[in-house]
VOVEXKE-272394 format. One line per field, with one value per residue (C-alpha): residue number from 0; residue in three letters; y, z, x. Coordinates in steps of 0.001 Angstrom, whole numbers. Example, Ala and Ser with C-alpha at 12.3 -4.5 7.8 and 13.67 -1.06 7.14 Angstrom:
# VOVEXKE-272394
lodo: [0, 1] $
drenkol: [ala, ser] $
v: [-4500, -1060] $
w: [7800, 7140] $
u: [12300, 13670] $
***
This chain:
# VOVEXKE-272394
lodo: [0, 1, 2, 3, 4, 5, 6, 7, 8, 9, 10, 11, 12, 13, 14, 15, 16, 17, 18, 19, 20, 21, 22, 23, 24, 25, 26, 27, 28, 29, 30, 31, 32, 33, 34, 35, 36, 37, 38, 39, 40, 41, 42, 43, 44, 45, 46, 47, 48, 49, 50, 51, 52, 53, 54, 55, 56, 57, 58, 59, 60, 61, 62, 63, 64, 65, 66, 67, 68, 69, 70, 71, 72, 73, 74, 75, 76, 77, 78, 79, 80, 81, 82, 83, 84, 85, 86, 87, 88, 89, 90, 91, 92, 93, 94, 95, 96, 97, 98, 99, 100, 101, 102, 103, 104, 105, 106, 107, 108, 109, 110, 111, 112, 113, 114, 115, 116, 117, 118, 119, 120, 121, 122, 123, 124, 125, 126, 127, 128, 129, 130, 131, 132, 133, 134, 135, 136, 137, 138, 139, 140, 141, 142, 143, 144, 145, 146, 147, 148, 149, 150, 151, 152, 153, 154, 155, 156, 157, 158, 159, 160, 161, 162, 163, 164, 165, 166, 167, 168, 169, 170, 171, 172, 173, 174, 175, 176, 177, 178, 179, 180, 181, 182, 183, 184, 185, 186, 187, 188, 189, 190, 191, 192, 193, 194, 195, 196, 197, 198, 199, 200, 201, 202, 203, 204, 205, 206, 207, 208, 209, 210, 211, 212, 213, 214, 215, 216, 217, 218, 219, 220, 221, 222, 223, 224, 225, 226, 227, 228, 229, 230, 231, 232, 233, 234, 235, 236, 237, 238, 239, 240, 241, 242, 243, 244, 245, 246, 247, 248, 249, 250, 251, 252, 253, 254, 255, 256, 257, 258, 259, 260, 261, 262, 263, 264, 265, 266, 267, 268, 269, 270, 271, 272, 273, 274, 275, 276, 277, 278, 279, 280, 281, 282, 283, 284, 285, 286, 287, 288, 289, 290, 291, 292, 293, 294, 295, 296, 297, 298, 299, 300, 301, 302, 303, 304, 305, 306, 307, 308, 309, 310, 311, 312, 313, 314, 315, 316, 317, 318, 319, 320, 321, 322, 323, 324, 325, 326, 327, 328, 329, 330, 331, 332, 333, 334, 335, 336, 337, 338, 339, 340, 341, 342, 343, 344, 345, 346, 347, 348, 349, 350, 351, 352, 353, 354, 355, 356, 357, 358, 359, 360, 361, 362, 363, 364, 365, 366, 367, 368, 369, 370, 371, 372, 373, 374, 375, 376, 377, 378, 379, 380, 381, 382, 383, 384, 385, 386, 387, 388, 389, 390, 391, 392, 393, 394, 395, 396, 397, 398, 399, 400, 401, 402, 403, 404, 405, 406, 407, 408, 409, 410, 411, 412, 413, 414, 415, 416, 417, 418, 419, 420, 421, 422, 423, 424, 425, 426, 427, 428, 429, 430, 431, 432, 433, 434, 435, 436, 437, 438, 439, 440, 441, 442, 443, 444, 445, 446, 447, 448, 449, 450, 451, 452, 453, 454, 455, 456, 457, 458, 459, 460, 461, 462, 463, 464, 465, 466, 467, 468, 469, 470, 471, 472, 473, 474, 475, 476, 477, 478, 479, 480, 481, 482, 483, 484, 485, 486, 487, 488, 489, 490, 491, 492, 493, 494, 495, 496, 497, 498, 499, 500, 501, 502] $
drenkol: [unk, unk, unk, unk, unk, unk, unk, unk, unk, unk, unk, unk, unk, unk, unk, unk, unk, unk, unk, unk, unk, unk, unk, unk, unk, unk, unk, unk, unk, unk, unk, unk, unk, unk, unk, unk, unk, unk, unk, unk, unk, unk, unk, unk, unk, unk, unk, unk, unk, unk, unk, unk, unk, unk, unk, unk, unk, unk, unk, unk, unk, unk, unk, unk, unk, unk, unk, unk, unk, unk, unk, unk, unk, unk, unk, unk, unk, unk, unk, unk, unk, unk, unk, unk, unk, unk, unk, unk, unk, unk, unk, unk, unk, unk, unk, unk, unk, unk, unk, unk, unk, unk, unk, unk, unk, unk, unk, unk, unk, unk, unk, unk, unk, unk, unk, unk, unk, unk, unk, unk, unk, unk, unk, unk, unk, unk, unk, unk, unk, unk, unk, unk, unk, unk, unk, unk, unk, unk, unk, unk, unk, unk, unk, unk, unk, unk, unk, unk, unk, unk, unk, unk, unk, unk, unk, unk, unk, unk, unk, unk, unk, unk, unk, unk, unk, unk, unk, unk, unk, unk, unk, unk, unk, unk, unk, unk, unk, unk, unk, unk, unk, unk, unk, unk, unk, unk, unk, unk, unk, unk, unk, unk, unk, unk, unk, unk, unk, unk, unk, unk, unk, unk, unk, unk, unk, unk, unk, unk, unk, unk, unk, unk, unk, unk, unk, unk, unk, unk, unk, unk, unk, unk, unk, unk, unk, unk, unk, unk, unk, unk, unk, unk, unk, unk, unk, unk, unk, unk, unk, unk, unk, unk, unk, unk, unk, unk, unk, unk, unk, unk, unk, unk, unk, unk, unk, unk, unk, unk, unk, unk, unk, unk, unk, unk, unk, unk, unk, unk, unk, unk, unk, unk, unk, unk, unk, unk, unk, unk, unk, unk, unk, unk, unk, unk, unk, unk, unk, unk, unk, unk, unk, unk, unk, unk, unk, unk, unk, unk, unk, unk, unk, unk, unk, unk, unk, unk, unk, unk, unk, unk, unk, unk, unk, unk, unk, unk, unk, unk, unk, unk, unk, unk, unk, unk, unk, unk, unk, unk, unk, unk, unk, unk, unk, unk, unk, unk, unk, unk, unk, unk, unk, unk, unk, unk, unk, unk, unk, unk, unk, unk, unk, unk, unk, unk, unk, unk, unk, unk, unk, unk, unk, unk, unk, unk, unk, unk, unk, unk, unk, unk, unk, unk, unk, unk, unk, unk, unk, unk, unk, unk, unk, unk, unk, unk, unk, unk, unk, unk, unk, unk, unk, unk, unk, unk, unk, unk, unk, unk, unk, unk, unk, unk, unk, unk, unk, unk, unk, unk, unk, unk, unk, unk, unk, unk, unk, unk, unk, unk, unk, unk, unk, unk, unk, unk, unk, unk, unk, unk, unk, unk, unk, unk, unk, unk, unk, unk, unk, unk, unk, unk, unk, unk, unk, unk, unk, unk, unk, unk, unk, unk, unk, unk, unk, unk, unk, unk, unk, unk, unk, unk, unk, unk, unk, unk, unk, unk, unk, unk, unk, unk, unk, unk, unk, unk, unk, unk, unk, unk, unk, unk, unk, unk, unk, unk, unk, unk, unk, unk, unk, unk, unk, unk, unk, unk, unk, unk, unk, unk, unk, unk, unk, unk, unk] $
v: [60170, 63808, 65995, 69955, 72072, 76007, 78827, 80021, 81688, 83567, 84001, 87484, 88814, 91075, 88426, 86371, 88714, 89529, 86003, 85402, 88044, 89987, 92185, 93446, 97462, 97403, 101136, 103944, 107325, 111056, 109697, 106817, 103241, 100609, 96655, 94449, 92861, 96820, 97338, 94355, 95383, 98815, 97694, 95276, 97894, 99886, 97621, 97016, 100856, 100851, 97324, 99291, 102260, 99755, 98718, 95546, 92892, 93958, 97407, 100360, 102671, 105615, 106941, 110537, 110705, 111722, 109581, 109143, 106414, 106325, 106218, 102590, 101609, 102655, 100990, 97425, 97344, 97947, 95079, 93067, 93763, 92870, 96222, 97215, 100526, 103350, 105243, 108773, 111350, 113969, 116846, 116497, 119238, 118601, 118381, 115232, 113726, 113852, 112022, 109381, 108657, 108634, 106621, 104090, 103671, 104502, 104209, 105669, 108040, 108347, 111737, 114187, 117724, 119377, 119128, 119472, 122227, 120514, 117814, 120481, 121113, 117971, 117585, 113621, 111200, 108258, 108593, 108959, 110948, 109655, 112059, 109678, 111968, 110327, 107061, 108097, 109862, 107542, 106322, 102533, 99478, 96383, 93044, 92131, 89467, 89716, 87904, 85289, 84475, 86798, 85340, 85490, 86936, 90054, 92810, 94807, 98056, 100373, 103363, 105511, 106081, 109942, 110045, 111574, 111654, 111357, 110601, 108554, 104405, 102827, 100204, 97261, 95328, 91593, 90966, 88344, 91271, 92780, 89368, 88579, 92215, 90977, 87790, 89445, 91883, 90052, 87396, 90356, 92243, 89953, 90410, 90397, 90378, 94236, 95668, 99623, 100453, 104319, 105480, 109057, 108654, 108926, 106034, 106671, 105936, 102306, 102643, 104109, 100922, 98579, 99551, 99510, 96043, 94531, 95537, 92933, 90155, 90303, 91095, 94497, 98090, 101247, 104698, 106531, 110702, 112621, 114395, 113879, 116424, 115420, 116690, 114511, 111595, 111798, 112081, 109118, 106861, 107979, 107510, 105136, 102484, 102769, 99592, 100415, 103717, 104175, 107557, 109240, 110968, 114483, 113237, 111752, 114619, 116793, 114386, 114382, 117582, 118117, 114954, 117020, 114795, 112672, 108888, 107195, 104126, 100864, 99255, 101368, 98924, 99804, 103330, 101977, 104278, 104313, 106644, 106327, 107010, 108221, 110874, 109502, 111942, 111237, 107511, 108344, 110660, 107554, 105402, 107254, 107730, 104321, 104821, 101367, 102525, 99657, 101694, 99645, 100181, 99367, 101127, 101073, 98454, 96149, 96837, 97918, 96696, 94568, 94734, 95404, 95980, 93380, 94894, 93067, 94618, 98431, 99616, 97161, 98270, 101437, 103216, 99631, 98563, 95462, 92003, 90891, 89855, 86286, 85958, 88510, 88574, 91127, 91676, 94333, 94347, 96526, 96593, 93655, 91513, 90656, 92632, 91127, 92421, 95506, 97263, 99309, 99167, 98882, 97159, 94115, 92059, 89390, 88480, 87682, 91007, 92491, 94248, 92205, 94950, 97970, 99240, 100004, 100050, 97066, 98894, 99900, 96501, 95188, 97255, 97084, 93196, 90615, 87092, 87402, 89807, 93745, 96624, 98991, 102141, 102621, 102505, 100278, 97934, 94662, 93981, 90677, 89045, 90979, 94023, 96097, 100030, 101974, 104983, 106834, 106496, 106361, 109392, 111585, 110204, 113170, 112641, 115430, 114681, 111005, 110602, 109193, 111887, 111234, 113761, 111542, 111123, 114809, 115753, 113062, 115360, 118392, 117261, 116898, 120555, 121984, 124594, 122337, 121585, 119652, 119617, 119028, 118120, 118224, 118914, 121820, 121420, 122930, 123815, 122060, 119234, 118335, 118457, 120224, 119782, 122192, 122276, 123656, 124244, 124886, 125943, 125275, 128110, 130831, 129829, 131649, 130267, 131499, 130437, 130062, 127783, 125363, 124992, 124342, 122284, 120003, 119704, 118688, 115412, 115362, 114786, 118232, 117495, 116620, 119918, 121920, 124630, 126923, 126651, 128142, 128799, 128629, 128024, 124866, 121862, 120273, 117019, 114734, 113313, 111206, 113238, 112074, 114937, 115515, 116487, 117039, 120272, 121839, 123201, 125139, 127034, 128437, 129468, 131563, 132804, 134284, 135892, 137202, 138547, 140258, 141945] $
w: [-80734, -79747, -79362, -79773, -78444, -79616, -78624, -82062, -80778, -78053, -77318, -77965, -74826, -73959, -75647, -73174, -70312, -70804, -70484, -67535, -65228, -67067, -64027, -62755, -63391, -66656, -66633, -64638, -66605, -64700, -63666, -66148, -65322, -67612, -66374, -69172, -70962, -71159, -72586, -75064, -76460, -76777, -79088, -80854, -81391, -82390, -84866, -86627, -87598, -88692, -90693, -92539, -93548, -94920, -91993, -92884, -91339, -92008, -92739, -91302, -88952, -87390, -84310, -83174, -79932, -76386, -72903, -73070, -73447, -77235, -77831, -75501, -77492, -80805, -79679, -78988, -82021, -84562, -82584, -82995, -87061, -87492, -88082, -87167, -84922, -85591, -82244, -82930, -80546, -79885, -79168, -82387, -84946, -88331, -89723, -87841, -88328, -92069, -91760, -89457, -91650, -94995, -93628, -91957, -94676, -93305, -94645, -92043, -89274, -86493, -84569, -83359, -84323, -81523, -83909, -87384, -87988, -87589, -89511, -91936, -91948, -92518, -96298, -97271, -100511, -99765, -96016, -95061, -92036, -89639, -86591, -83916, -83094, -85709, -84366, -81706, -83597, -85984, -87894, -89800, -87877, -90287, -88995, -89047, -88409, -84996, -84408, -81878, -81754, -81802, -83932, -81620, -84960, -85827, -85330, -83447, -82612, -84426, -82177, -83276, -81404, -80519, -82768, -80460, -84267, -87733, -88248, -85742, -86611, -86289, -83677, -84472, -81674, -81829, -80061, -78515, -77653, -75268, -73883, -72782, -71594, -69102, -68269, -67700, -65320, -63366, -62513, -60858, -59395, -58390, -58738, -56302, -57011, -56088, -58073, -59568, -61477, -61951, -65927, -66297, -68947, -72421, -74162, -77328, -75124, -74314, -70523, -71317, -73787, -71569, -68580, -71104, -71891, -68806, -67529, -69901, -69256, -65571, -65362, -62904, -63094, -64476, -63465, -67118, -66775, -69619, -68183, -65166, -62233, -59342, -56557, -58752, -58316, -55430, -54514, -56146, -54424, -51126, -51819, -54692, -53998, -56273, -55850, -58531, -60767, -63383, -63465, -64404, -62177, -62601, -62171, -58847, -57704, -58092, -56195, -53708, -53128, -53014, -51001, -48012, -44841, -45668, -46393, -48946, -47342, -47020, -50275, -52419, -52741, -55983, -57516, -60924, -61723, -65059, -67587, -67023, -64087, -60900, -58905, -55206, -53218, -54863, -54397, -50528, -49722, -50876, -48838, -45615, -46750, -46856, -50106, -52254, -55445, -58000, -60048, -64399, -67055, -70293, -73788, -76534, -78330, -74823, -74971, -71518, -68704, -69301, -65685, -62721, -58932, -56582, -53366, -51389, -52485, -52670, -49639, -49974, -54113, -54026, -57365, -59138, -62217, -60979, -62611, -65762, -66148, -65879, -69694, -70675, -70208, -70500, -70773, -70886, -74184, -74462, -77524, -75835, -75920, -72449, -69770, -65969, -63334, -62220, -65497, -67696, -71520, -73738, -72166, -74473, -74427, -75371, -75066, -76319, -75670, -77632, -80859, -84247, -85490, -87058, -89696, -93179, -91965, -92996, -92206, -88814, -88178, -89112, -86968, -83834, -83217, -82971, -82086, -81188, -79075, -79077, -78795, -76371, -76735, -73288, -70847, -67789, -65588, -64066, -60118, -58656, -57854, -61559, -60610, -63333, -62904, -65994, -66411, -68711, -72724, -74706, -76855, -73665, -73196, -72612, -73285, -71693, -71989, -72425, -69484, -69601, -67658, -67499, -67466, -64671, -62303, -62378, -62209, -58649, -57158, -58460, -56941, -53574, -53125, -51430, -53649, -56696, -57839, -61341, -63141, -66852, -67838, -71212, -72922, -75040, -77435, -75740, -77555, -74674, -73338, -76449, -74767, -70662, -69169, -68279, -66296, -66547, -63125, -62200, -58336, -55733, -55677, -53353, -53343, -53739, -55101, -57561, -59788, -57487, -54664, -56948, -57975, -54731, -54293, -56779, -55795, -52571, -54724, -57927, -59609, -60947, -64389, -63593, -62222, -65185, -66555, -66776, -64549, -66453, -64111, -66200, -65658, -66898, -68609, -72231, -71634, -74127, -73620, -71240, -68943, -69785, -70004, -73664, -72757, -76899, -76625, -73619, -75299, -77359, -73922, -74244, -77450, -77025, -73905, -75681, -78977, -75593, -73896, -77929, -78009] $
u: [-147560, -146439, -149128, -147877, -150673, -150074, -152887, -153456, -156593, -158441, -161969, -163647, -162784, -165165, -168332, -166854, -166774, -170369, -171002, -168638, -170066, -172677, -173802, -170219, -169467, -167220, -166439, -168178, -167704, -168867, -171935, -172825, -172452, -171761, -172212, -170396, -173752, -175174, -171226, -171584, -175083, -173739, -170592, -172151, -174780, -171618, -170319, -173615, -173442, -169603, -170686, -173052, -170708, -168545, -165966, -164569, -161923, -158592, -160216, -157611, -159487, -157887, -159551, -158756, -161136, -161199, -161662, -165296, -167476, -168326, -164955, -164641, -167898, -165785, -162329, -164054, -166628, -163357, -162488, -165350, -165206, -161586, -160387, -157040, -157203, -155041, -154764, -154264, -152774, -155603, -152866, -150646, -150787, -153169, -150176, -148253, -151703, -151951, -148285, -150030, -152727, -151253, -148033, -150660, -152869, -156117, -159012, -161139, -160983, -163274, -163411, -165872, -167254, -165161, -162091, -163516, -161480, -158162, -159778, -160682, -157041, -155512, -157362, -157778, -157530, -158670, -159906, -163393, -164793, -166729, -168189, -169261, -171730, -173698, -172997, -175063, -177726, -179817, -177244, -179018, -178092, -176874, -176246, -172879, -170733, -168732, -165335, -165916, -162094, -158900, -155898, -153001, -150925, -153309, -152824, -155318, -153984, -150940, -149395, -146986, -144152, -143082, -140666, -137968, -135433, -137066, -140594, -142439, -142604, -145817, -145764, -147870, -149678, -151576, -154114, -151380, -149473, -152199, -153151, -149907, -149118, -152547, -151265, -147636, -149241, -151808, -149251, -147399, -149679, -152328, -156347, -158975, -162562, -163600, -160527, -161199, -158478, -158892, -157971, -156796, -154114, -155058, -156894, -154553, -151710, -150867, -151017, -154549, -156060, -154158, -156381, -159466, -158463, -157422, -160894, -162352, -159912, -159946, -163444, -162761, -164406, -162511, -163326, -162473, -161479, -161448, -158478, -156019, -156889, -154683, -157376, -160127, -157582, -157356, -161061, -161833, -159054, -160276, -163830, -164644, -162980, -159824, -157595, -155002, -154257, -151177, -149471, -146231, -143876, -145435, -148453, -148030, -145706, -149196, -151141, -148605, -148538, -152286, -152206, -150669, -150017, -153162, -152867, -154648, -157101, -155938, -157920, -155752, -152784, -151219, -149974, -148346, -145578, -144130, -143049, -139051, -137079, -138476, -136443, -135796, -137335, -140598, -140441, -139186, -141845, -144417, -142057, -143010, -146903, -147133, -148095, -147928, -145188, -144883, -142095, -142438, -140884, -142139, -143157, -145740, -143413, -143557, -147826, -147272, -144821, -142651, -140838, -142357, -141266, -143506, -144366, -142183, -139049, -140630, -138337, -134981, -135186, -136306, -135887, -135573, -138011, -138563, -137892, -139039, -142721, -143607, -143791, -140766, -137009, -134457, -130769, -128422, -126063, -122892, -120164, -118466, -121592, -124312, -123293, -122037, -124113, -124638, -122933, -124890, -125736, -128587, -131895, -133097, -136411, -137649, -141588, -144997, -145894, -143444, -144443, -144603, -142667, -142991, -145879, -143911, -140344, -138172, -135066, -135723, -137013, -134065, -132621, -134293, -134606, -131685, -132297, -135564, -134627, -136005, -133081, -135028, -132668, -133042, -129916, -129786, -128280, -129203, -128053, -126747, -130437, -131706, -133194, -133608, -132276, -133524, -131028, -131953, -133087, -130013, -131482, -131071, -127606, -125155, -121843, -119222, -115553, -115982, -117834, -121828, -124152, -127920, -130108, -132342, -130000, -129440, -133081, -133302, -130847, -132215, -135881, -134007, -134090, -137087, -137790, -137763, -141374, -139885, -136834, -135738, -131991, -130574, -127303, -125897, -122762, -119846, -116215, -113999, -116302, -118512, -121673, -122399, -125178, -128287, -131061, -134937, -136908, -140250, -140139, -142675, -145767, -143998, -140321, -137670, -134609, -131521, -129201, -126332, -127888, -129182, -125719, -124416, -126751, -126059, -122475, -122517, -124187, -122923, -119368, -118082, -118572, -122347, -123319, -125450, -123686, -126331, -129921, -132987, -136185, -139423, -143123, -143552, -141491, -142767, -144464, -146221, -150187, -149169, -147298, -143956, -141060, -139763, -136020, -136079, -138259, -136350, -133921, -136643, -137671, -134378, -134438, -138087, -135997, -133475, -136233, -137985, -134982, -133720, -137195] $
***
């Protein structure tokens, strides 16, 4: 007889945490500490008060909160109760969050006091308020069941994407999905037993609730911040024992530069850099600061990474992605079918971590897997021995007399140039070409720099037809809540340039 053995289930990870190694540090926060039994009687303390307002299984809960811990206590007793969690992004407008919540359904939403007047804003139907505040302040305790086991298939978590055309999709992620997105990434980066894995990104944000959950499953401390200060970063990697901390580029180009010529200590052995592609001078100034730059790629539909660069390869691959995780594979697809090395097209996936699909949208489901396998929309290549390159998202694509320009490659060069803090690229319609390419820079404090020699600049590296058209210096460059450059809104600093300029 064949016996078929299929994990359908997995235990309550952080019940079984507590039991594993009750006395570890689960999550140190300002100056509270947290071992995993005091974090277990907290959530299921948690849950016991969301049981008796009426949170259910399969209840929707949208959570609008900040890094702190009631919000972990919040995030894992949803979790305990079988609700699905709607992470909501804390710097959208009341108005994209009345879209959120009435496209997901939710029932509930969980915020604080400190924005009751966007809440005030947003007006509900069928969605109760809930101020954790009073979570914390006598609210009645009712005994409540607790999920012991996690059904692979659940979902546990919805995010919605940032909606760079149309209205952002809700991405829907199983419990599976997260577990795997572990598994994916422990097998690649490794674990040791006094691992700190330092949390600054927001907990809405998948890097964010990955760390949260990792914690649990590997049984390792997090330092949470309510907010990313680079000097604060910093501080804590040289003196709390940080092992491993996940940024974007413009985060770590502000630790870098408040960094100076210091070197971080030797138990720091992982900087997690994600977020889309790095510019080259970044990657070689942590090349000669020996500091240890695991460039990833992955996305809220991946739950994470889904490729990673292992250490070994940091210097002889610099500005790769890595290889596919353990569980995942990719390949690159153009109009002729999978593409031969080292040619680009669209990166597809394939993976238990990748998303079930997405919450109320057949058509775009439809659209976005084939096979099995998950369209990205993301542009990259795959070298000889299957290095992933990640160009550029196919969104951001600029296309200028037939030829393909991304804006990344661009901004590298750009960064090259001393008196380049950051740089945006994005493209502008143009009569002759179709679309030219332009460029937004924030210079270094004190430097001096004009039009004309960041032109030159860029071609002594660039083709012609690469070169922006037009260089705009401003003060700072649009960025999401995690950091990550919205080439979308640049084109609006131009457009208050020009109302300012008209006044």
């Amino acid at each position: 007889m064949k016996i078929v053995f299929e994990q359908k289930h997995l235990p309550n990870w952080l019940k079984k945490r507590a039991f594993l190694t009750p006395d570890r540090v689960a999550i140190e926060y300002k100056s509270e500490r947290v071992t995993f039994s005091q974090l277990d009687e907290k959530v299921t303390e948690t849950a016991g008060k969301l049981y008796g307002i009426g949170v259910r299984k399969g209840s929707r809960a949208a959570v609008l909160l900040k890094n702190d811990l009631q919000t972990v206590f919040v995030l894992h007793a949803l979790l305990y109760l079988g609700a699905e969690i709607v992470l909501l992004n804390n710097r959208l407008s009341s108005s994209e969050l009345s879209w959120q919540l009435k496209d997901s359904g939710s029932e509930w939403i969980f915020s604080t006091k400190e924005w009751a007047e966007k809440l005030d804003e947003m007006g509900f139907s069928r969605t109760e308020v809930v101020f954790v505040e009073n979570l914390k302040n006598g609210m009645p305790y009712l005994e409540c069941p607790v999920q012991s086991q996690f059904s692979m298939q659940d979902t546990a978590t919805i995010m919605y994407t940032s909606g760079t055309t149309g209205n952002p999709k809700g991405v829907q992620q199983t419990y599976g999905n997260h577990w795997w997105s572990a598994v994916g990434s422990v097998l690649n980066l490794g674990l040791k037993e006094d691992d700190c894995w330092l949390c600054t990104v927001p907990l809405f944000h998948i890097s964010g609730l990955s760390i949260l959950f990792r914690s649990v499953i590997y049984g390792i401390k997090v330092i949470l911040h309510e907010r990313f200060s680079e000097a604060e970063v910093n501080r804590c990697i040289m003196e709390k024992g940080v092992t491993i901390v996940s940024v974007v580029s413009s985060m770590l180009n502000r630790m870098l530069e408040n960094l100076g010529n210091n070197r971080y200590p030797d138990s720091f052995r992982c900087m997690l850099l994600g977020g889309g592609p790095a510019p080259l001078p970044m990657l070689e100034r942590c090349r000669d600061l020996d500091i240890p730059i695991y460039q990833t790629y992955g996305m809220t539909e991946t739950s994470s990474q889904i490729a990673t660069l292992s250490p070994e390869y940091s210097l002889t691959k610099l500005g790769s992605a890595g290889k596919a995780l353990f569980p995942c594979e990719i390949k690159i697809m153009t109009d002729n079918g999978e593409a031969p090395a080292s040619v680009s097209g669209e990166i597809f996936v394939r993976g238990q971590n990748v998303t079930k699909g997405y919450l109320n949208r057949e058509e775009a489901n439809l659209q976005s897997f084939s096979d099995g396998w998950f369209k990205t929309g993301d542009i990259g290549f795959l070298d000889e021995e299957g290095f992933l390159f990640v160009l550029d998202r196919r969104s951001d694509l600029i296309i200028s007399g037939g030829e393909n320009i991304y804006p990344a490659e661009i901004e590298s060069v750009l960064m090259k140039h001393p008196a380049v803090f950051e740089a945006g690229v994005t493209g502008i319609p143009d009569e002759k070409w179709g679309h030219v390419p332009i460029a937004f820079i924030v210079l270094n404090e004190h430097a001096m720099c004009d039009e004309d020699e960041i032109k030159m600049h860029c071609k002594k590296l660039l083709a012609s037809y690469k070169v922006p058209k037009m260089i705009h210096f401003v003060k700072e460059l649009p960025r999401n809540a995690s950091n990550k450059l919205l080439r979308r809104e640049l084109l609006k600093l131009l457009e208050r340039k020009e109302k300012d300029e008209t006044k």
